[in-house]
C-alpha positions in Angstrom: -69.0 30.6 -45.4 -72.7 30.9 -44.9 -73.2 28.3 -41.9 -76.6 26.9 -40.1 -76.5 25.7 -37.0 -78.7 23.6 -35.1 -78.5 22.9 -31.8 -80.6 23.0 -28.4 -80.9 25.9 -26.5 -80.1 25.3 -23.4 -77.4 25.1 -20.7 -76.5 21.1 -22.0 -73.1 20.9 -22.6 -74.2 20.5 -26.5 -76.3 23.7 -26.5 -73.3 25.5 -24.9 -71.0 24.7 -27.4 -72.6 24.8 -30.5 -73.5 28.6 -29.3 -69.7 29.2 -28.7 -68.6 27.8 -31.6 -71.0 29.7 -33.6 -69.9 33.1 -32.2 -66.3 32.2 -32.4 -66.9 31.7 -36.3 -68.9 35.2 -36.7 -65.9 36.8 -35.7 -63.5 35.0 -37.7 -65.8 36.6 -41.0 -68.3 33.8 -41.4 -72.4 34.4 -41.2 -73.8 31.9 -39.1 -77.3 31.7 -38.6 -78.9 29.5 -35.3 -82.0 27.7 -36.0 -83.4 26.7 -32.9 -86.8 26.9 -30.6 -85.3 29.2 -28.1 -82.6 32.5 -28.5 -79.6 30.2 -27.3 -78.8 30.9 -23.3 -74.9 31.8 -24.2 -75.8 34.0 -27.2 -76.2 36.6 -24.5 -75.7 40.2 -26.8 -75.7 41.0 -30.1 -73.0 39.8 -32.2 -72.3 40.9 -35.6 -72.7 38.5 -38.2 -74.8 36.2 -36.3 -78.6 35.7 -37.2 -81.3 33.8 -34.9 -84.1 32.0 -36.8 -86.8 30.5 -34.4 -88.4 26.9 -34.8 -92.3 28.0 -34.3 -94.1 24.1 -33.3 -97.4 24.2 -34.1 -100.0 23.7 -31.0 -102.8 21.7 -32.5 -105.3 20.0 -31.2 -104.6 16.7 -33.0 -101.4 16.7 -32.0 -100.7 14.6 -28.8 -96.6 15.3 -29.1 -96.1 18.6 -31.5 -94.4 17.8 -34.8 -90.7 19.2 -33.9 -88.7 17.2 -36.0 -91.2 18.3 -39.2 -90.9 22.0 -37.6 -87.7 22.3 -37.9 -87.0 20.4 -41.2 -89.0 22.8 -42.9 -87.4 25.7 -40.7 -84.1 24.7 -42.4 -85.6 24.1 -45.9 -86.5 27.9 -45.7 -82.9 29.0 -44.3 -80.9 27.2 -46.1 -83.1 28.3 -49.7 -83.2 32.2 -48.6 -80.0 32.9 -46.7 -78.1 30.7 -49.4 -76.6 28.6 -46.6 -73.2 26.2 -47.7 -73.5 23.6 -44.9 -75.6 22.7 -42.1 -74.1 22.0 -38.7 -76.3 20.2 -36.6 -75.1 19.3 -32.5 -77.0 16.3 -31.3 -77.9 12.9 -32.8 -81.7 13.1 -31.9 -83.7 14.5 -33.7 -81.4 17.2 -35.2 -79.3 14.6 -37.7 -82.3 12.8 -39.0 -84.7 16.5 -39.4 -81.5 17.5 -40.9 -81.2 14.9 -43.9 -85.2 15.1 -44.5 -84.4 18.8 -44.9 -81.4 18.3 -47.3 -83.6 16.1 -49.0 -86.1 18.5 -49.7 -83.9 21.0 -51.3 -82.1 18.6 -53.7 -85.4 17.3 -55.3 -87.3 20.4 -54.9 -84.8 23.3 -55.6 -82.2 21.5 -57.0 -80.2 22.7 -54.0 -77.6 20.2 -52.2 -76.7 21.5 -48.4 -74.6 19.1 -47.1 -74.6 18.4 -43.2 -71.9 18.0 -40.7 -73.2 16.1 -37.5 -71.8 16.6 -33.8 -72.6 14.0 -31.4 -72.1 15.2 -28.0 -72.8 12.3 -25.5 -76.2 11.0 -24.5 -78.0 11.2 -27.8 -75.5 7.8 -28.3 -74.7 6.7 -24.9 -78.1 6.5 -23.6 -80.5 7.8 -26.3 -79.5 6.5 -28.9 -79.6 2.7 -27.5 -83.3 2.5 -27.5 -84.4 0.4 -30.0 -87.1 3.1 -30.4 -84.5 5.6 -31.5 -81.7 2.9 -33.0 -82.5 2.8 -36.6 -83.1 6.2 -37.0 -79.7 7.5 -35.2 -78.3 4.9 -37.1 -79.1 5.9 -41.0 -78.5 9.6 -39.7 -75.2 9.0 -38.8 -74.4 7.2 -42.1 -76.5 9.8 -44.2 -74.4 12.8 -42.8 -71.7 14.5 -45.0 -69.7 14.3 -42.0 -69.6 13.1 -38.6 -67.7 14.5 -35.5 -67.7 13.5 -31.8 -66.3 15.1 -29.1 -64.3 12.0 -27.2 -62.5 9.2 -29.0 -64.3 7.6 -25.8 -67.4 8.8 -27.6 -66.2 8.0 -30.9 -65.9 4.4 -30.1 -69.0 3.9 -28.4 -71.1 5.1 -31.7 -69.0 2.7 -33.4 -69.9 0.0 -31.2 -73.4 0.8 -30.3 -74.4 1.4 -34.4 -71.6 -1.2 -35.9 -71.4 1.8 -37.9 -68.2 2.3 -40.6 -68.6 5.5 -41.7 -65.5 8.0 -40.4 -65.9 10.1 -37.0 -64.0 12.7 -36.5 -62.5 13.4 -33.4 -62.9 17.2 -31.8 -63.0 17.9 -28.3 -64.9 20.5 -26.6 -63.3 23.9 -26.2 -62.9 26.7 -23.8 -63.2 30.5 -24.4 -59.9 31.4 -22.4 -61.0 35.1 -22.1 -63.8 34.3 -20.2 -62.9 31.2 -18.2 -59.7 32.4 -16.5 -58.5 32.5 -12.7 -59.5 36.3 -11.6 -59.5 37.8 -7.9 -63.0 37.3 -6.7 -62.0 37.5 -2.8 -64.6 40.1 -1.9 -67.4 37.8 -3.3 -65.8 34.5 -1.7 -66.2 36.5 1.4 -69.6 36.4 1.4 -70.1 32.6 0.9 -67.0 31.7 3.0 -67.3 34.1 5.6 -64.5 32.5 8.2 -62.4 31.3 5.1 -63.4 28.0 4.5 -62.5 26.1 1.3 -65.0 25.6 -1.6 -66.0 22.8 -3.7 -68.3 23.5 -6.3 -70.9 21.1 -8.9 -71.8 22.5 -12.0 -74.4 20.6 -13.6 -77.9 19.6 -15.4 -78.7 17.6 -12.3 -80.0 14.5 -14.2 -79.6 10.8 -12.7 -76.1 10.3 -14.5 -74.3 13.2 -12.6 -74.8 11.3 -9.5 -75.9 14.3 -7.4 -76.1 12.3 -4.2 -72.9 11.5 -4.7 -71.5 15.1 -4.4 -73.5 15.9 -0.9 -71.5 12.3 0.2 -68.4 13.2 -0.9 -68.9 16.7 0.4 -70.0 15.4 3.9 -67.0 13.4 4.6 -64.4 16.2 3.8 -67.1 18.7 5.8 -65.7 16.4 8.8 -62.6 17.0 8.9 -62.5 20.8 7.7 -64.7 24.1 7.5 -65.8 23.7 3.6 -68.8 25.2 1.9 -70.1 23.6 -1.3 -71.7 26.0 -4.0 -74.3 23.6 -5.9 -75.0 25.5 -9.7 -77.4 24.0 -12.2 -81.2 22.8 -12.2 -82.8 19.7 -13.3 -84.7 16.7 -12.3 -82.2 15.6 -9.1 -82.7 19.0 -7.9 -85.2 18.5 -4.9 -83.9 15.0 -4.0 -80.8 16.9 -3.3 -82.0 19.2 -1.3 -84.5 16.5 0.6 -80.9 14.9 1.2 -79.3 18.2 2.5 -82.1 18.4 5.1 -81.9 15.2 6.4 -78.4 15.4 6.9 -78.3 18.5 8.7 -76.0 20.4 5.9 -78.5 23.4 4.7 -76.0 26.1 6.4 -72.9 24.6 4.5 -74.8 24.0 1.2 -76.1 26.7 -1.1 -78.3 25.6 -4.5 -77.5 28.8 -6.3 -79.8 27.3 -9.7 -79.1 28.1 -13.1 -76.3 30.8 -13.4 -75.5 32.8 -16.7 -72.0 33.8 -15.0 -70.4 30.4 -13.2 -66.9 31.5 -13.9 -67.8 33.8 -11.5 -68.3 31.4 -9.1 -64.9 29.3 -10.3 -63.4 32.2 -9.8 -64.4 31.7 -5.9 -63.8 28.2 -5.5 -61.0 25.7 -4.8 -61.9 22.4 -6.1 -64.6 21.1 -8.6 -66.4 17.7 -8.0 -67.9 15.6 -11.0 -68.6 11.9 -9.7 -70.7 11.5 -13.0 -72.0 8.0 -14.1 -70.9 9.0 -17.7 -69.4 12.2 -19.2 -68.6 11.4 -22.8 -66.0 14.9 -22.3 -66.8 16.3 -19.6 -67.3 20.4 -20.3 -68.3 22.0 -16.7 -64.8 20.4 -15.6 -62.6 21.5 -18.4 -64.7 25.0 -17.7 -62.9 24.9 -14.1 -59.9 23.7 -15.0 -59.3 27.0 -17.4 -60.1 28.8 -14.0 -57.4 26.8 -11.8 -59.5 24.5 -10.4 -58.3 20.7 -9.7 -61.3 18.3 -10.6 -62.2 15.2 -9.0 -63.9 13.3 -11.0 -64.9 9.4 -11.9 -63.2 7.6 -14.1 -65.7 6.9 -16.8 -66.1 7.8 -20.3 -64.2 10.6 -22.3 -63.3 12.4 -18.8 -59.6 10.4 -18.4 -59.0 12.4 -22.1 -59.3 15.7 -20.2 -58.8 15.2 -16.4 -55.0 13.3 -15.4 -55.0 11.7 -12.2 -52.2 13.1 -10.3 -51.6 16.1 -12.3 -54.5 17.6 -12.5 -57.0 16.3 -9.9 -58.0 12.7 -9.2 -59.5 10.2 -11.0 -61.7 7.5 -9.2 -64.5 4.5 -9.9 -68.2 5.6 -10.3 -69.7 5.6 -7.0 -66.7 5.7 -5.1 -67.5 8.1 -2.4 -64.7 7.5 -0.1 -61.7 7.6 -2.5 -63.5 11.1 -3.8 -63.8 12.3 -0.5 -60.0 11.3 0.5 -58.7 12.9 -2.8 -60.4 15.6 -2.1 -59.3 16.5 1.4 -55.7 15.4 0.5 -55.7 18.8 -1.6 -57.5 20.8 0.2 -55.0 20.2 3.4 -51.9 20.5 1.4 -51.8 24.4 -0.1 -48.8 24.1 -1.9 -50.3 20.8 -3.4 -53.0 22.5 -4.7 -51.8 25.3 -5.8 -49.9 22.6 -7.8 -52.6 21.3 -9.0 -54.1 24.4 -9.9 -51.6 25.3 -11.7 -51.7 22.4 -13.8 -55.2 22.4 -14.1 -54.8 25.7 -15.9 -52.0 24.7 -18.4 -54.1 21.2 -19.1 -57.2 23.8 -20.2 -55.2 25.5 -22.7 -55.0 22.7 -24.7 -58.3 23.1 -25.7 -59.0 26.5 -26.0 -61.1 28.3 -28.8 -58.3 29.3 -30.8 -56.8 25.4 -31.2 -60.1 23.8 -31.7 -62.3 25.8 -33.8 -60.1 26.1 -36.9 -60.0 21.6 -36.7 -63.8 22.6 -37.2 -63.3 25.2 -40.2 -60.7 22.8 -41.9 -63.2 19.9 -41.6 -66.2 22.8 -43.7 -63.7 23.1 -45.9 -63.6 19.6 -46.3 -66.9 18.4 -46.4 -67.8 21.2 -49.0 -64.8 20.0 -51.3 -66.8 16.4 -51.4 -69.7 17.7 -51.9 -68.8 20.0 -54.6 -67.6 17.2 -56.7 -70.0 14.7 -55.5 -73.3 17.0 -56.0 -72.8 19.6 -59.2 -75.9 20.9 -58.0 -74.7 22.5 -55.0 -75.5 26.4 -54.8 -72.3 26.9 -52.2 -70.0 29.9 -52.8 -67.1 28.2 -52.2 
């Protein structure tokens, strides 16, 4: 299959993802071409059968906010004609569902071409997003428009049923995990250096927005620092950042906390730790967790949105309320002071991950092409597809 997808390029759990997915399917045979703004961060060397078409945003004058949604519209509108594509996959409600059915639209009633479009929706482009009454109607008729719909959490799936009263179907597939790449490995010589005197590690992986509760971690982190020598490796950028780190200094932790930033290679740092920490205000799956679970790590996390489909309290970490700093700290520390508990843990943690490796969840997304191009073929006797 000749496959588009659209995504954003970044180090968001949807951006990640959509890349992975995309590369997966390249090497199963399929030509997938990326239409984005930006060469996707995890499409990090050349793969073979992948194409990258960028989204060029005109910078005029007139233009308070640059016309994206109309860039890339017409970006796909030229993919989709010349590289002959047979479906569209597009990761993220806003604006990527709604550029994608103008774009669809363009080709049936000016090339007599019908694309049809498969729509992922990842998490905040429902949960938060998509609740603004600015954005409602428009997520709204996108979703129903689509040929198809997916969402990673039934947690998720419900919510965009609930938020849009919407009764169109959603299929469920969870996130995945490239098991070859996220996998416990010995990394001693490297924990060495950032746990000199052996001292356990937690580690934060995230985009440091409001919702991950950043403060949260240095609490948490704090508390177990109290009772035992623990470092805590903070990876990511965003917003939070510099409150963080305004926190760290008023609470005397700078020699026990290192902000690494934005890290191409974080299994790297799994691979060094000995607990991951996720007190998130909403995770509609959860991805930088399921990402240290496939490298042995136990995660404590809250308790909210699509994170009790991956993370199970008492098997493979600890599940707590949002904002719940004590119990977090107190399931942590119960872990780390009991080896052959965590290496329990650990264990499961690993086992839990392998339910949702590449090779079980990709094909769920091939079989759904297959069956999205089925309805469109006899819905749309226009459609160019080769299949």
């Amino acid at each position: 299959m000749n496959i588009g997808i659209v995504c954003y390029p970044t180090f968001g759990g949807s951006g990640v993802v959509a890349t992975e997915l995309g590369k997966a399917l390249a090497q199963k045979g399929h030509s997938i071409h990326f239409i984005t703004t930006n060469w996707p961060i995890r499409l990090d060397h050349f793969t073979e059968n992948v194409t990258y078409h960028e989204v060029n945003v005109l910078d005029y004058p007139v233009f308070e906010f640059p016309p994206y949604e109309s860039a890339l519209a017409s970006k796909m509108v030229d993919v989709a004609r010349f590289q002959h594509l047979d479906l569209l996959h597009v990761h993220y409600a806003i604006p990527h569902a709604s550029s994608a059915i103008m774009a669809r639209e363009i080709l049936r009633k000016a090339y007599q071409i019908y694309v049809p479009i498969l729509t992922t929706l990842h998490g905040t482009d429902i949960t938060l997003v998509g609740k603004d009454q600015s954005f409602n109607p428009v997520v709204r008729y996108s979703i129903g428009e689509s040929d198809g719909v997916s969402a990673v959490s039934d947690f998720l799936r419900q919510a965009t049923i609930d938020t849009f009263q919407t009764d169109c179907e959603i299929r469920v597939i969870p996130n995945f995990i490239d098991l070859n790449r996220f996998k416990q490995t010995n990394k001693s010589h490297f924990k060495q250096i950032l746990a000199p005197n052996g001292e356990k590690v937690i580690i934060h992986t995230s985009n440091f927005r409001k919702v991950k509760r950043i403060e949260d971690v240095i609490f948490v982190f704090k508390k177990v620092l109290e009772k035992i020598p623990t470092k805590l490796l903070m990876v990511g950028d965003g917003p939070e950042r510099a409150k963080a780190e305004d926190l760290c200094r008023q609470m005397d932790l700078c020699d026990d906390i290192r902000f690494l930033g934005k890290q191409q290679s974080v299994e790297e740092l799994l691979a060094i730790s000995d607990l991951f920490l996720m007190p998130s205000g909403t995770e509609s799956f959860g991805l930088a967790a399921l990402e240290a679970m496939a490298c042995s790590l136990p995660v404590i996390s809250s308790d909210t949105g699509g994170l009790p489909e991956l993370n199970v309290s008492g098997e493979t970490g600890f599940l707590l309320p949002v904002g719940d700093v004590e119990g977090m700290a107190a399931a942590a520390l119960q872990l780390l002071l009991d080896e052959n508990l965590l290496a329990i843990f650990s264990k499961n943690a690993e086992k839990r991950a392998q339910k949702f490796s590449l090779e079980e969840i990709v094909p769920l997304y091939e079989n759904y092409y297959v069956e999205i191009l089925k309805n469109s073929v006899s819905k749309h006797p226009i459609n160019h597809s080769s299949f």
